[in-house]
N, C-alpha and C positions, 0 to 999 in steps of 0.2 A: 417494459422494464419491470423487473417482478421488485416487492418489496426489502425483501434483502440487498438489492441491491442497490439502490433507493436509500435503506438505511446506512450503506456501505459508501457510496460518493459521499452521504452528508459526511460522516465521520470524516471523511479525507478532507473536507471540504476547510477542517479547521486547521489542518497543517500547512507551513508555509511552502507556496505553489512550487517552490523546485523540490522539497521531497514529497512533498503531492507525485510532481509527476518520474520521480524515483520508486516509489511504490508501486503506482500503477504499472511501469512499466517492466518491474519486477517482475509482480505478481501478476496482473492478469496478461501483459503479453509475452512474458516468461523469458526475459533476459536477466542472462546470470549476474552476479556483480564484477566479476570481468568485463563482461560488456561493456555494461555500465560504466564502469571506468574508465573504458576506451573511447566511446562514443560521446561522454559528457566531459570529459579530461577532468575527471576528480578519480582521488586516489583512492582502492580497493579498499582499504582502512577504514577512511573516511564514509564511502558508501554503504560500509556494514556498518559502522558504526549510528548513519544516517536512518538505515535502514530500522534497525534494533530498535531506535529511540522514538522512533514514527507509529513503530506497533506499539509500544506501551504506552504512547501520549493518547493516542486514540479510545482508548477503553479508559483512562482515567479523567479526560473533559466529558466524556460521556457515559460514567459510571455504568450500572447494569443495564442499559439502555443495548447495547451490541457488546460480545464477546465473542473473542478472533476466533473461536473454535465454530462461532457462527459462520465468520466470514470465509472460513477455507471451504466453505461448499461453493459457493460465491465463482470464488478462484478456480476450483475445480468441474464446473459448470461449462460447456460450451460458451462462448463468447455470444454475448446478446447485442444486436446492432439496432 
């Protein structure tokens, strides 16, 4: 597990666990918010709006410690198992 990505679980680590796994499942396994809203039965509204408020909470408990322009290599990275 490289450290960006290390630094990237903790920061998730502090949101509460259903848009933890709203995020994750966004961004690193790359389901739209369509999906999202299909598979989870919350409303498309709801999940962007879920989503929106999950990236800005993360850089702000965690000030200049991680910034999202960090994390989109992260995301765009082959998936690390």
């Amino acid at each position: 597990m490289t450290e960006e990505l290390k630094r990237l679980l903790s920061c998730l680590g502090k949101l509460d666990p259903e848009k933890q796994r709203i995020v994750l499942l966004a961004y690193y396994s790359g389901w739209s918010r369509e999906q999202l809203s299909t598979k989870l039965d919350i409303p498309v509204n709801t999940i962007k709006t879920w989503l929106r408020r999950s990236l800005l909470e993360i850089p702000r408990v965690y000030g200049t410690l991680i910034r999202w322009d960090e994390c989109r290599d992260v995301w765009t990275t082959p998936r690390m198992r």
